[in-house]
Steps between C-alpha positions, in 0.01 A plus 500: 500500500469423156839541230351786310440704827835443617657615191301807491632572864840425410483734227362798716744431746809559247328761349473666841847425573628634208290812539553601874880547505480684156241775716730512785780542302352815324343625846811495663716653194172781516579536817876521516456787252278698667664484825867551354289857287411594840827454636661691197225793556548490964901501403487745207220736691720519858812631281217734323352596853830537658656659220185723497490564880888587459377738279251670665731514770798683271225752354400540886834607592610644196486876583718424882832645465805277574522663903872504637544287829565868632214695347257215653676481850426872500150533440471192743635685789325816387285434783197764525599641868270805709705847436559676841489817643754668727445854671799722492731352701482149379272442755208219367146668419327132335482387151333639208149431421479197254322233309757244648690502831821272538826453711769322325673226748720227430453072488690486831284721698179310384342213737590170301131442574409718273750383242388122523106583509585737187684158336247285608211685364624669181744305366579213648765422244712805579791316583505247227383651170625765274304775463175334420282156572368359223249343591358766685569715128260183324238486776472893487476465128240221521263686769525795224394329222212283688401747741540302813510678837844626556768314706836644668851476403432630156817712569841500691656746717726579219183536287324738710860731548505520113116582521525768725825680417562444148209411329082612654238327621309443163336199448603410131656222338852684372510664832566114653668403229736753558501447896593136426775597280659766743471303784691223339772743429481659845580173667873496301597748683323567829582274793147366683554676790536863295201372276288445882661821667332683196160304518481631847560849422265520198198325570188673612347431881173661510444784705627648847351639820464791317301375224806581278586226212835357614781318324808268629498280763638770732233732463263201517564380881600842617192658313242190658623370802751784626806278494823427251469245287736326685309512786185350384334142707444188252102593511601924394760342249212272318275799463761698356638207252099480378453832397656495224267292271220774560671797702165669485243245579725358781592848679338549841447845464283729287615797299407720827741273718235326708500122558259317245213326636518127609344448150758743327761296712416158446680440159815631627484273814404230271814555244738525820374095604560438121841634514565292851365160355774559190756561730408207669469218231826717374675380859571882576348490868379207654156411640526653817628831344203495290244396769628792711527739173153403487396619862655834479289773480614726220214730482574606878865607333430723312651840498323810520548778272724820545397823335672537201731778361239621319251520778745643726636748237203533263595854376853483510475134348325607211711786396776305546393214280291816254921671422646151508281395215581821332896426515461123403236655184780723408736298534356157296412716232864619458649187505175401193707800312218757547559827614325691774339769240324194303425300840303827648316572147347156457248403836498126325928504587404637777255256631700180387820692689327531775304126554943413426615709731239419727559110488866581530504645831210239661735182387835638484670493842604857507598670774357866481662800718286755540599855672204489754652550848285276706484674811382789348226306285392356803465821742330632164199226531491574867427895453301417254283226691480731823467838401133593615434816263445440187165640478151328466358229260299621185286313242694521197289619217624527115637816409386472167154430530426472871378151579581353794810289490372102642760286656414098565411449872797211608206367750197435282633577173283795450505815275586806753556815469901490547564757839834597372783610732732800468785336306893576554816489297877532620818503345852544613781494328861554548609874259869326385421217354116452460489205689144426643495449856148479627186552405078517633337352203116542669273439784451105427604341224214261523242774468704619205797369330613808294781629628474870595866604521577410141187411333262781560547832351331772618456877501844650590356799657726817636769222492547589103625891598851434609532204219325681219512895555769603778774276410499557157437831562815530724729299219372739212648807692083647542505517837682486867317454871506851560316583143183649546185405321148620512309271638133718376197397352598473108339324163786338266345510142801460327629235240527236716162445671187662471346751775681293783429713894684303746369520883672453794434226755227776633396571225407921556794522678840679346796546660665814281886544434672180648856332485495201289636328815182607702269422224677140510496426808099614513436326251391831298282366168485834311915565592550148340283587205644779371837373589402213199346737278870657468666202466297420232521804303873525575652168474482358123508184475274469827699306749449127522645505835245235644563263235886503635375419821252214394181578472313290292136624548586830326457557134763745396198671277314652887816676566302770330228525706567745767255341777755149472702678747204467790569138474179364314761270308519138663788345613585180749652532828818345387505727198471834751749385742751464219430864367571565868771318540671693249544772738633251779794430204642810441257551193607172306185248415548128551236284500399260733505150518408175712761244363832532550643144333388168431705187490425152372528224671877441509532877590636642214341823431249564209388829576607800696356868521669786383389797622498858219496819584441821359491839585183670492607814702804675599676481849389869523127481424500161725619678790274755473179262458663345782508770723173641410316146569653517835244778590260256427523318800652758713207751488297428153199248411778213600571599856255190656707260399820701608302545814442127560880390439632348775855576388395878363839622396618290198467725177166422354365679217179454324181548368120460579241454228116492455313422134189589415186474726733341798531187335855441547763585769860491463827557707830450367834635651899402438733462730907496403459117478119405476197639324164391650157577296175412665125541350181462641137470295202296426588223236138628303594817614232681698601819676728479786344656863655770645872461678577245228833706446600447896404182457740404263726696585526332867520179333800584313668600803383200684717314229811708541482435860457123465755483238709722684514235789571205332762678212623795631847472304232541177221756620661706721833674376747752712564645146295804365455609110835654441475839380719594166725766439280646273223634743481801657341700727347856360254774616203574266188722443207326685294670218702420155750251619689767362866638693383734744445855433474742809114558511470078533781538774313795668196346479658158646360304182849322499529148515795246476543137314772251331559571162647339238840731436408494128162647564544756777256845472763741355244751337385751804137480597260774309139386634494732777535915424469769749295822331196711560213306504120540558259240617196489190278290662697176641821580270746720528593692181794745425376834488494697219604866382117593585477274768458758855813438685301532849350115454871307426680336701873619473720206452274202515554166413362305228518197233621642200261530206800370284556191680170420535463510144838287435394228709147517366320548848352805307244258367373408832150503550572600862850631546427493911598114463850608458560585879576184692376667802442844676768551759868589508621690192191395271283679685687856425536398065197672390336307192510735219283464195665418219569819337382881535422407141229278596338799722233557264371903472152575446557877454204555745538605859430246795143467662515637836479332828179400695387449834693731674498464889631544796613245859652670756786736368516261140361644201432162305313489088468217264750518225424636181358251263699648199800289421923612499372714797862568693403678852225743628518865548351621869346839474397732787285772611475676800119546488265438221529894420851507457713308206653227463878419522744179440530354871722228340534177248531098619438214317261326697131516565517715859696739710506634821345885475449527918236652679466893366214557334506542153379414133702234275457389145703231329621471138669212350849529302584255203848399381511788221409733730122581490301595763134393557197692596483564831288283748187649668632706765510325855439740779653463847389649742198746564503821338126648558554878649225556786239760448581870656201593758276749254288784668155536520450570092397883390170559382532363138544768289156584256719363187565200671828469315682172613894481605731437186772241660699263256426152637750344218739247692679321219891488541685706275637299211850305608724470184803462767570171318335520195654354180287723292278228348222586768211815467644628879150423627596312834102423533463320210608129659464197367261259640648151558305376199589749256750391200509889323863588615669165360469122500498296809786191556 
């Protein structure tokens, strides 16, 4: 190589070696700074990041208050435990129907099994960290901000206790932050085994046997496999430990209780292996333990559902839970500071009161005595599920437009015309304290779940008299047992209805002058009408005496209306056997009730009943209502069910009752102790067939007699109504209700009742007089200064026209109605018309009889068609020749003339004294002379002058009896037809 090429390569060379370190020099400073920027900006951005994520996590938390240690340990152990129901007694019924079913037990009575699969499968840090793992916290925070599929361990067992009891189960960010904050603080002061004891108290398992959603680890095995959960097997103990994660998904049983398919069981079976392989690699059981977990077979163990409280007890459950939701709803909005006047005015209140109240008895581990005395319930649903006479199956129709009512056939699923069965409703109660001890709510509760003793109102019937008319009637001083009332055909137009004609049960049928007792215990409709008329127009302000006794069904506004007191008002079997039941207590109104205290879990008290009472009547008029309902049974509409008692003599005394058309049948009767009410009707309700009232009836006895068996102490008492001082025993008119005067007393109209002492009959009876009277027609009329003495009867007895017009039987239509009956002393009390006044004179005299003839020795005519005609006049002639003469006078339409022969003619007499024509003369008798033999005639003389005999035959004139007003012409008679001598009737 040449010298000039070597210098030019030695000159490259330094240049490049001058040149090279110079660039790396400046890459690497480049470099340096970049990298120590991004070092500044990782540094500076984690204290931005973790300043920011401290943040977030303060505004997260920001609105928790600072909890006390003792606040938290509370709502911790607040654990959501099934309320229970007791009978009276104390004795166990089954627990109330709820969302969530759970039995608190303790850490030591739990298999430690089930404690280490729990550990190993949901936080298998328990022991070692303090409230939270995190990074379990980062991972769940990572899988939420990239999506990824969802891993376990997210939370501990302190987690989940502050999920469940403190905070909910929302899925938020503050709601975790939170979580993680108070489980940190729970850990200060909870020992591990308290935090776990919790956990397994609080944490859902699924669902039961019963398809009911279960909580706690006691309810779990007990609820799935039949056994403690100290009893479980490793295999039971995984299954358990595994439900947790998805209690739902990994339940073996449906909603309806059945076991799941193999598919529907699979995942659980699958989560139990999980749990086994964790509490393997976790050195809780060994191989062999899991190998023969494995070989169990846990579906075989199973348990088998028992019928629940609720399907035992569906009626009785649901009113139980229905007032316990209505004490809790009362009593949470009390404690809010509302009051009960702006709780019942608002239905939003209402509603949120009663989803509170309602959650507050399904999780709160109450213990709820009721007043039902089980026995009784029991023999109730017996009766009830035996008795063969209830009457036949009808297809319900709609009373409002009459369509067929359709009802889902529980085979195909088909619309079909629902056959619906005569429905029933009992009540009993006891009088003192209102306390509810039995009931029938209906037929089958699966057909229809409306209860029918308390839920149902209905047509009272006759069962409103004694509450609505009698009673009140009694305490107003109006009437007493032995008042009389008309019980006749009338039309009340007055102010307080319009044109209202009540019938009777027969409905042309009238029963006359009758004892309020009698028309009680007959059940008399017109008797209790105008019993209610007078109360009405006498009492001011009208009585709200069923409002005192609880009936709700009743606007105050239809007291008014006259036809209320038939019973077309509705009320509910519980509401009529409280009216009732006023009469079993003296006359003093408590209501009922079902509850008698509830206590909390640690058995302190939070509510208790307290039964009110209030007079409604006095001891006095109670008696009296008492004694009269006793008739009742002993010989009035109620005697069936007297007559199927098995233990007859205790002192019953009640009332029957029919509403309109049949459609409802009711029995109710009070005891000193008990009152039981009993109904009987279509739930669409069609009319009832006939016997529907014996029906009932014998079905209410059939109770008393099963109760009777089982609680005699309660339904059968020695004791009868005590009588008070204040009754007494008096004779009265059986006409007036009057005292007795001595025509009722000869007559034997005299009757004798209780009275109250204040309202004894002091004023002498006046509606019976004893005077002349003459019959005019079918009444009987006092006789007048020109009335002929020869048709009166001397000393008669009569109603008197001044009585009749007091009472205001003077407007009857048909004053006949007043006479009960015909025999003993009514049928010797003439019925008089109202007043001579009322005899109206035509100044004319009366048409003469017709159809005068003659059977056997009894002259017999048809009476005179003139009106006010009195009697009949009988005259007589020996022969048609001679004249006539008064044989005698009678009032009827014959008499007995015997055998002579003779000639009669007939006049009639009216009540002022005038005498008719006389009839066409009736001869009796032949009166042709025979002819006297005649000789052989002369030789007619040449005049031929005939012989001048007088062949006139006419009677002389008879003006024996004549007024006057007549021309004396005895042949002049009037034809039946002829209308010259004066009007006809």
């Amino acid at each position: 190589m040449n010298q000039p090429n070597k210098d030019a390569l030695k000159q490259i060379w330094e240049k490049i070696s001058q040149t090279v370190p110079k660039i790396f020099r400046i890459s690497y400073d480049v470099t340096w700074n970049i990298s120590l920027f991004f070092i500044i900006l990782f540094v500076v951005g984690a204290f931005f990041v973790g300043g920011l994520g401290a943040g977030y996590f303060a505004a997260l938390v920001k609105d928790e208050p600072l909890r006390s240690a003792e606040d938290m340990t509370t709502a911790i152990y607040n654990y959501e435990a099934t309320s229970e129901i007791y009978f009276a007694n104390d004795i166990f019924m089954g627990e109330v129907g709820s969302d969530i079913y759970r039995e608190e037990t303790t850490a030591d009575q739990v298999s430690q099994d089930i404690i280490n699969g729990v550990i190993a499968t949901e936080d298998e840090y328990f022991k070692e960290h303090k409230g939270i793992v995190p990074k379990a916290i980062l991972r769940a925070v990572f899988q939420e901000l990239t999506g990824a599929a969802t891993q376990t361990g997210g939370s501990t067992l302190t987690q989940q206790i502050i999920k469940n009891q403190i905070l909910t189960n929302e899925v938020s960010f503050d709601r975790k932050a939170k979580e993680i904050l108070l489980a940190l603080r729970v850990e200060n002061f909870l020992e591990k085994d308290e935090i776990l004891e919790a956990y397994l108290n609080i944490v859902p398992f699924g669902r039961d046997a019963n398809g009911r959603n279960i909580s706690g680890v006691q309810t779990a095995t007990e609820g799935i496999f039949g056994v403690n959960a100290n009893e479980v097997n490793l295999a039971q103990a995984a299954f358990i430990a595994g439900l947790p994660q998805s209690p739902i998904m990994y339940s073996p049983f449906t909603n309806g209780g059945q076991v799941k398919s193999a598919e529907g069981l699979a995942p659980g079976l699958e989560r139990m292996k999980t749990v086994l392989d964790r509490m393997l690699r976790n050195e809780y059981i060994t191989q062999d333990q899991y190998d023969e977990a494995l070989q169990f077979d846990l579906v075989a163990s199973f348990t088998e559902g028992s019928p629940s409280t609720f399907e035992r007890y569906p009626y009785l459950t649901q009113e139980i839970t229905n007032d316990a939701i209505d004490i809790f709803k009362e009593k949470l909005a009390l404690e809010d500071g509302y009051t009960l006047e702006e709780l019942n005015s608002n239905d939003s209140l209402i509603e949120q009161y009663e989803i509170l109240a309602d959650r507050e008895i399904s999780q709160g581990g109450y213990k709820i005595h009721t007043t039902i005395v089980k026995d009784i319930y029991d023999v109730f649903q017996e009766v009830k599920n035996n008795y063969n006479n209830y009457g036949p199956n009808k297809i319900a129709k709609n009373n409002a437009n009459g369509d067929t009512i359709m009802t889902e056939d529980p085979e195909t699923g088909e619309l079909i015309p629902y056959n619906a069965p005569v429905q029933v409703g009992s009540f009993l109660r006891d009088n003192n304290t209102g306390a509810i001890l039995a009931f029938v709510g209906g037929r089958d509760f699966d057909l229809q779940n409306r209860n029918f003793a308390t839920n149902a109102p209905r047509q009272m019937g006759s069962t409103a008299k004694p509450l609505l008319a009698y009673a009140p009637a009694l305490e107003e001083g109006l009437l007493q047992p032995g008042s009389i009332i008309a019980d006749a055909k009338f039309t009340y137009s007055g102010s307080l209805s319009e044109n209202w004609t009540p019938t009777n049960f027969s409905s042309s049928r009238f029963y006359g002058l009758t004892t309020v007792r009698n028309a009680l215990k007959q059940s008399y409709n017109v008797t209790a009408g105008r019993v209610y008329i007078d109360l009405l127009e006498n009492a001011n302000p009208v009585p709200d005496y069923l409002l005192k006794m609880g009936f709700s069904n009743f606007p105050e506004e239809k007291y008014r209306l006259p036809s209320m007191v038939l019973g077309s008002h509705n009320a509910t079997v519980e509401e009529n056997t409280n009216g009732y039941s006023t009469f079993g207590n003296d006359g003093q109104y408590t209501d009922s009730f079902i509850i008698s205290k509830i206590e909390n879990a640690d058995g302190e008290e939070v509510y208790t009943h307290e039964s009110t009472t209030e007079r409604v009547f006095s001891t006095e008029t109670n008696y009296l209502m008492i004694d009269m309902m006793r008739d009742v049974l002993l010989s009035g509409t109620g005697r069936t069910a007297r007559s199927n008692l098995s233990n007859p003599n205790i002192d019953w005394a009640g009332k029957t009752g029919t509403s309109n058309n049949f459609r409802d049948t009711w029995f109710i009767a009070t005891n000193p102790n008990v009152t039981l009410g009993s109904w009987m009707g279509y739930e669409y309700e069609q009319p009832m067939n006939t016997g529907y009232s014996g029906r009932n009836q014998v079905f209410w006895a059939q109770l008393v007699n099963a109760a009777t068996e089982v609680a005699p102490e309660i339904m059968a008492p020695s004791e009868r109504f005590a009588r008070p001082n204040n009754i007494v025993s008096r004779s009265f008119s059986l006409v007036s209700g009057m005292s007795p005067s001595s025509l009722t007393s000869e007559l034997g109209l005299v009757g004798s009742d209780i009275f109250n002492s204040k309202y004894v009959p002091k004023e002498e009876d006046y509606s019976i007089i004893s005077a002349d009277v003459v019959n005019v027609g079918d009444s009987a009329v006092l006789v007048d200064d020109q009335t002929p003495n020869e048709f009166t009867s001397s000393s008669g007895y009569m109603f008197n026209p001044d009585w009749l017009k007091d009472k205001g039987y003077d407007e009857l239509i048909d004053i006949t109605q007043l006479y009960p009956s015909r025999n003993g002393g009514w049928e010797r009390l003439l019925l008089p018309n109202l007043s001579d006044e009322d005899i109206e004179d035509s100044g004319e005299r009366p048409l003469a009889p017709t159809g005068v003839s003659k059977s056997g020795n009894v002259l017999t005519w048809q009476q005179s068609r003139s009106s006010n005609v009195i009697g009949y006049r009988i005259y007589r002639a020996n022969d048609p020749d001679s004249n006539f003469s008064l044989l005698d006078s009678t009032t009827n339409n014959q008499y007995n003339v015997g055998n002579s022969p003779a000639v009669y003619q007939i006049r009639a007499v009216d009540y002022f004294g005038r005498e008719s024509q006389p009839s066409i003369p009736f001869v009796d008798g032949d009166f042709t002379e025979e002819e006297p033999e005649q000789p052989d005639p002369p030789e007619a003389p040449e005049d031929n002058e005939s012989d001048d005999t007088n062949g006139d035959t006419t009677p002389p004139d008879d003006d024996s009896s004549d007024d006057g007003s007549t021309d004396g012409d005895s042949t002049d008679n009037e034809s039946p037809g002829d209308n010259s001598n004066g009007p006809t009737s």
